[in-house]
Every structure is written in C-alpha cells, then in structure tokens.
C-alpha positions as CSV (number, residue, x, y, z in Angstrom):
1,X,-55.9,-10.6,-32.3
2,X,-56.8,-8.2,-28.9
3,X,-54.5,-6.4,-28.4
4,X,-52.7,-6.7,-24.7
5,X,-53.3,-3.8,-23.4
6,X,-57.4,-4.6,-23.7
7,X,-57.2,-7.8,-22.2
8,X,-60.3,-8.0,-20.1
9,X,-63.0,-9.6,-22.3
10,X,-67.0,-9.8,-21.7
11,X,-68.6,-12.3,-23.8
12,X,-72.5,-12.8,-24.2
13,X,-74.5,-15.2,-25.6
14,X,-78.3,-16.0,-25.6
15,X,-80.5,-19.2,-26.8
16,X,-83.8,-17.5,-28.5
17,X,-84.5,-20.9,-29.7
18,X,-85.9,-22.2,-26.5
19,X,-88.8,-20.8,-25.0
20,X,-87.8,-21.2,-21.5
21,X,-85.1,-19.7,-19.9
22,X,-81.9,-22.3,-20.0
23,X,-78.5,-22.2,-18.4
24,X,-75.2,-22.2,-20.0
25,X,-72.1,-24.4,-19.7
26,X,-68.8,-22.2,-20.2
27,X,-65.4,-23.4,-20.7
28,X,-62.3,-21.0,-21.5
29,X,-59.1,-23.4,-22.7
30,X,-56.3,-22.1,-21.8
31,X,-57.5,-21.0,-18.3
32,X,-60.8,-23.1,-17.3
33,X,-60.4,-27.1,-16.9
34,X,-64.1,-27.9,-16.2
35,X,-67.4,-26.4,-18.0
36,X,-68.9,-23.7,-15.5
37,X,-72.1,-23.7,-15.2
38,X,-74.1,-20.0,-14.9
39,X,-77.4,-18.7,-15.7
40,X,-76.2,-15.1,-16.8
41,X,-76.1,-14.7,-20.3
42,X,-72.2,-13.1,-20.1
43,X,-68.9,-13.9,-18.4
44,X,-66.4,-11.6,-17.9
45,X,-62.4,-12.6,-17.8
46,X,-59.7,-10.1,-16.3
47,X,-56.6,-9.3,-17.4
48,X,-56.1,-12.5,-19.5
49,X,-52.2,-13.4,-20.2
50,X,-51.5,-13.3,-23.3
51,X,-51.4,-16.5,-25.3
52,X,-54.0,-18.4,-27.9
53,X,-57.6,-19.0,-26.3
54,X,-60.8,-21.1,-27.2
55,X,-64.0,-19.9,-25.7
56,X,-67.0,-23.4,-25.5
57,X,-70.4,-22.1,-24.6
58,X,-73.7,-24.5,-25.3
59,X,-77.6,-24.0,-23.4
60,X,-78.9,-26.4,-21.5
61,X,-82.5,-26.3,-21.2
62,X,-84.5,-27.4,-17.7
63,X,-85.6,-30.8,-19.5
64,X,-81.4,-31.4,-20.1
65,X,-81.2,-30.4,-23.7
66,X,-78.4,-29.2,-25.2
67,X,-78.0,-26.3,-28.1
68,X,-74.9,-26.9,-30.8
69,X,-72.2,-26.3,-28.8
70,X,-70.1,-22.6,-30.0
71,X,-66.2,-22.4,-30.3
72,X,-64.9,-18.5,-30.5
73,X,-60.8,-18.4,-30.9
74,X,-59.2,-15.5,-30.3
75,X,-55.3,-14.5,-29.4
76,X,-54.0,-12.0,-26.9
77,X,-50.7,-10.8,-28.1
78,X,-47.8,-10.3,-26.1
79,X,-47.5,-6.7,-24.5
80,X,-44.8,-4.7,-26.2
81,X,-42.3,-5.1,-23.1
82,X,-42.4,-8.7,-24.3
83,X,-42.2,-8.7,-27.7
84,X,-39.1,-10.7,-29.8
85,X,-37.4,-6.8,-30.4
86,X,-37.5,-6.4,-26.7
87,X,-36.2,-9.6,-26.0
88,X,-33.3,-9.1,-27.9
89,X,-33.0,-6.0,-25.9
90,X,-33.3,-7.6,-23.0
91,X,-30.9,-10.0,-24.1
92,X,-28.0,-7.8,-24.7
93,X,-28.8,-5.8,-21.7
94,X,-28.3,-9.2,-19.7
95,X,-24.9,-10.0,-21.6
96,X,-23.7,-6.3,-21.0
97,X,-24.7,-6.6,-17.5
98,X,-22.7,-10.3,-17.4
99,X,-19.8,-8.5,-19.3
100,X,-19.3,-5.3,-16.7
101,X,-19.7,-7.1,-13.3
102,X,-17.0,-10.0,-15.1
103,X,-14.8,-6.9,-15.3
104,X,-16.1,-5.1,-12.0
105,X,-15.3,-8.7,-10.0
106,X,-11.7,-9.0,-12.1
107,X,-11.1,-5.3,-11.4
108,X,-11.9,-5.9,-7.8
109,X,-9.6,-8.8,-7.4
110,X,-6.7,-6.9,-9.2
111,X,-7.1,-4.4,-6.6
112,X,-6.9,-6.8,-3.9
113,X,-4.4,-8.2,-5.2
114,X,-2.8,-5.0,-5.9
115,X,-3.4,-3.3,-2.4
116,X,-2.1,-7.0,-0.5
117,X,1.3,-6.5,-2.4
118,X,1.4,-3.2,-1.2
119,X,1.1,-3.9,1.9
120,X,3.5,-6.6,1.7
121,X,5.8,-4.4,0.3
122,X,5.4,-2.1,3.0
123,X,6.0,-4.7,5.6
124,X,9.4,-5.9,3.7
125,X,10.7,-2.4,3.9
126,X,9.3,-1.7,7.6
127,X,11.3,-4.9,8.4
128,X,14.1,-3.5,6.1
129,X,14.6,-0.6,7.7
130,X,14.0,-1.9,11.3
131,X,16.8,-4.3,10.4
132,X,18.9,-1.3,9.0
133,X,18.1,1.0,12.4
134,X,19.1,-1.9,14.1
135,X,22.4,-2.5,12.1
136,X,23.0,1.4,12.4
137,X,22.5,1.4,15.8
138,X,25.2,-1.5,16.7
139,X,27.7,0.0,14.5
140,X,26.9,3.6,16.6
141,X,27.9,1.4,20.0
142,X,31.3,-0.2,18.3
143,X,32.2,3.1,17.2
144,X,31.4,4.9,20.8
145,X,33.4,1.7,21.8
146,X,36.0,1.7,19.5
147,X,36.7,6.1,19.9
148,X,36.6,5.4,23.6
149,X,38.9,2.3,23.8
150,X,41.2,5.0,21.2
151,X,40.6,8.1,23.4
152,X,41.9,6.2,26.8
153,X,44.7,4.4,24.9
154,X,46.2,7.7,23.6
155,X,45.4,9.6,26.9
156,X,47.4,7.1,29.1
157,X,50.1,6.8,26.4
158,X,50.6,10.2,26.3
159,X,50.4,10.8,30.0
160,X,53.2,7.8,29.8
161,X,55.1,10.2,27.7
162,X,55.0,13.0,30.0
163,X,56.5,11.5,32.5
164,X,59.3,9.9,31.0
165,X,59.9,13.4,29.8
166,X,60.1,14.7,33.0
167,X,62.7,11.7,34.0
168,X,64.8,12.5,31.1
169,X,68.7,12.9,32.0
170,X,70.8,14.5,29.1
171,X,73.4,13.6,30.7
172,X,73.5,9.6,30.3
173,X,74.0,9.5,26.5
174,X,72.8,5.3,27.1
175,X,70.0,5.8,29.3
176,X,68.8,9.0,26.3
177,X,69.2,6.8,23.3
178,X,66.7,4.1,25.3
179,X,64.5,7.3,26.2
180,X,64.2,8.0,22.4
181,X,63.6,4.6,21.4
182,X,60.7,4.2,23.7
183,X,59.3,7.8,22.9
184,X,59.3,6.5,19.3
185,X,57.6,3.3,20.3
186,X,55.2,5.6,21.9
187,X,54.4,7.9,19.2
188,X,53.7,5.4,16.9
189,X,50.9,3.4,19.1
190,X,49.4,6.9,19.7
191,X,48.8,7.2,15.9
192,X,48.1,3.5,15.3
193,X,47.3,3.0,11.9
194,X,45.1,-0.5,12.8
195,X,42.9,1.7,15.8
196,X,42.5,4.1,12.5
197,X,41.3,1.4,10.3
198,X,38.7,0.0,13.3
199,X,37.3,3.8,13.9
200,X,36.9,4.2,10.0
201,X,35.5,1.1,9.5
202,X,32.9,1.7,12.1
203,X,32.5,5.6,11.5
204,X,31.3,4.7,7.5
205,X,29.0,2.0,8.3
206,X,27.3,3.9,10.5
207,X,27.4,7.5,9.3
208,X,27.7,6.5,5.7
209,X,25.0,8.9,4.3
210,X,26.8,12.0,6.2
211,X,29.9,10.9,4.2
212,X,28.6,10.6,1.3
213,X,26.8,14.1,1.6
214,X,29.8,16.2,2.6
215,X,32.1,14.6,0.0
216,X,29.3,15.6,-2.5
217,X,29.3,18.9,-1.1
218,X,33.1,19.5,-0.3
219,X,35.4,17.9,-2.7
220,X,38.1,19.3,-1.7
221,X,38.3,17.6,2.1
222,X,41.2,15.9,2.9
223,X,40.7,12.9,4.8
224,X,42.4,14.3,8.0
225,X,39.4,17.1,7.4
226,X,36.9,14.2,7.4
227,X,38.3,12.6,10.4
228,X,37.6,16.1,11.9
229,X,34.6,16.0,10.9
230,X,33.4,12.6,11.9
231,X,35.2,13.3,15.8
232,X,33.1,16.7,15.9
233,X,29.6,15.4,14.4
234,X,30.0,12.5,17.5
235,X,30.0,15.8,19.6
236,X,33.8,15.1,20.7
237,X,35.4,18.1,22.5
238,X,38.7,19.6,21.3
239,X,40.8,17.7,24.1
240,X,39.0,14.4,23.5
241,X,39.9,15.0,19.7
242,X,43.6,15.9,20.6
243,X,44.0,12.6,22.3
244,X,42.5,10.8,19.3
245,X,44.8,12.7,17.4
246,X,47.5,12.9,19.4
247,X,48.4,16.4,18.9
248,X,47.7,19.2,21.5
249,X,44.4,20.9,21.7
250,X,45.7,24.0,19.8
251,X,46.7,21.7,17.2
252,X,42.8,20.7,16.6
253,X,41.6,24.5,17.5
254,X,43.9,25.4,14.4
255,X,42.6,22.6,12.6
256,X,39.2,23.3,13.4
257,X,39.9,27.3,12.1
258,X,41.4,26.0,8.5
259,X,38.0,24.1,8.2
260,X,35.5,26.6,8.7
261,X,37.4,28.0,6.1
262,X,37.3,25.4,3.5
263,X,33.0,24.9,4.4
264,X,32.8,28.9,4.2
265,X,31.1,29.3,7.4
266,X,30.1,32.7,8.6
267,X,31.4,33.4,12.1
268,X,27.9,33.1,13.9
269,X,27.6,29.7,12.4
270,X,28.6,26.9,14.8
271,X,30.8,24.4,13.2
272,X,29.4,21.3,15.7
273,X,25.8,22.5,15.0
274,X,26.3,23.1,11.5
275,X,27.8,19.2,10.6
276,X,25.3,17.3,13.4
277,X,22.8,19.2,10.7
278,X,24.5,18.5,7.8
C-alpha cells in the first residue's frame, strides 16, 4: 500500500544474466495498454491515481531472447479527501445543501407570493378609496346643490313674505284671514321638513367622519347645533344660514354665540376655522 500523497513511483530493474546489454519491455495495468519498449534500466510514473496497479517488466536480449517475465502489484490508496468518512461528509454536506436551498427557493416563493398580495391589496384599497373620493365628492356637489336649491327657495319665499306684509290691510277682516293663511303656507315651505331630510341626507354621506367626530367630542349638541355646524363648516355666511334657517341673521349670530359656548372656545378662536379643522 503507497500511500497517496507519494504517488510518483521509479522502478528499476536490471538483467545480470546476459552479458550484453538488452532492452526492456514495460507494461503498467491500469494505465499502459501496450508493452513499451526502453533501454533505461528505470521508468518513472507521476502522480498515479489511486487505484490497484500491476507492474510487467521482461529483457529482451539483441538475438530476441526473453528473461522470465516480473509482476510487482502494488495499491495507491485513496487520498484522505476521498476516503469513505469523507464521503459520508460529503454526503451530508450535499443533502444539507439540497435541504437549505429547498427552503431558500420555498422561502423565496412565499415572499413573492407574499409581496404580490400586498401589492394587490394595495391596489384594492387605492381603487377603494378612489371609488370612496369619488362617491365623497358627488355627494359634496348634491349637497352644494341641494343647500343652494334650499338657500334660493327660502330667500324668494321670504322676500314673497315681505311683500305681502307690506300689502297687508287690517282693515278687510276677509282679505286678513286669506293674508294669514297664505303667510302660514309660507312659513311652513320655508322650514320644509322634506328639503331637511334631502340636505341631511347628503350632509352625512358626505361629511360623515366630521359627524361622527364632533358627536364624539360634544355630546351634548342638539341637532339644531349640528345643522349649525354643518352650514358653517360649508363656509355659509350668517345671511346665507338665516335663509336656510329662516330666521333673521341675529337669530343665527345669537345662535352662533350659545355655541361657542357649549365647544368652550376662547374668544381669539374662530368658530368657522375651528370646525373646517375639526
């Protein structure tokens, strides 16, 4: 047995038998196919692999006679990098390597997957939200519709009222009981109950989160306090408000007073900013 790490071997061999100088017929199994022929009495192999070997040598003398042919068998043995222990270790380092890139690839693909339903996550709540902007949005433009349609009803009603006031005759107790009847008539389509219903509708629906805050906040608001509320945050003046309302402006600047009041505003505080913030 050589060991691997001398595996460059020199062999020499001689014929004293014959007087004259003869030649030599080599043959290594296991790396030569053919006899060589050489005249040097040694042969040198490099760096053999390791593996089982069977070294041939015979003379040949210049009138072609051959000596006994001689058989040498020798083994290289495997270098220690390739022995059966570090096989197995080679073995387990290939099945640990197998193991962790099996789990590196099915980590990988559960991020992917992961980081696609994300972003498709993402893009159903862009598109949610788009969708509630643009709901938000047409509920702002009915209710700008709806507080104007309210705002020039009430005005031209109570313009209508003014007049007739200023035709009224005490006097003609007839013509007096028909001017009452149809200042009644127009009292009660300035505070509409159904053009209340409309603005509310539209007012919650599209400043629902403001409602929700300031009843969170403030209890104790009446709803005349909210619709107050809701006509100043839409930036309303006072007269606009009145003829919402229908009441005179000093009716909402009083109003306006008791609820500073009930939100404990400081004086330098301004109400409009104040609620547009809230």
């Amino acid at each position: 047995m050589i060991p691997f790490s001398q595996n460059s071997i020199v062999f020499h061999f001689s014929c004293p038998m014959y007087t004259s100088e003869p030649y030599f017929l080599i043959k290594l199994d296991g790396m030569d196919k053919e006899w060589i022929s050489t005249e040097l009495p040694y042969v040198r192999y490099e760096r053999l692999p390791w593996g089982k070997y069977v070294f041939h040598v015979k003379a040949v003398t210049s009138g072609g006679e051959f000596s006994d042919e001689s058989i040498f068998t020798f083994i290289v043995r495997r270098p220690w990098y390739w022995s059966t222990l570090s096989k197995i270790i080679y073995g387990l380092i290939l099945l640990t390597f197998v193991y962790l890139s099996r789990i590196y690839v099915k980590r990988r693909l559960e991020n992917q997957a992961r980081k696609l339903r994300i972003e498709k996550e993402r893009e159903m709540i862009r598109l949610r939200n788009e969708k509630l902007e643009a709901e938000v949005h047409y509920k702002s433009l009915q209710l700008a519709n709806t507080t104007y349609s309210i705002i020039k009803k009430n005005e031209l009603l109570m313009e209508l009222k003014r007049l007739l006031g200023q035709m009224k005759k005490p006097a003609e107790q007839g013509f007096s009981t028909q001017f009452r009847n149809v200042l009644r008539l127009l009292d009660r389509n300035i505070t509409d109950e159904e053009d209340w219903k409309v603005f509310e509708s539209n007012f919650e629906q599209a400043h629902e989160e403001f409602l929700k805050r300031i009843k969170k906040q403030y209890p104790d608001l009446t709803p005349g306090d909210l619709k107050l509320c809701a006509f100043i945050r839409m930036n309303l003046s006072s007269k606009k408000i009145a003829a919402l309302l229908g009441i005179t402006t000093r009716g909402v600047e009083n109003h306006r007073y008791r609820l500073r009041k009930k939100l404990n505003l400081d004086r330098d505080v301004n109400l409009t900013d104040y609620l547009m913030q809230f």
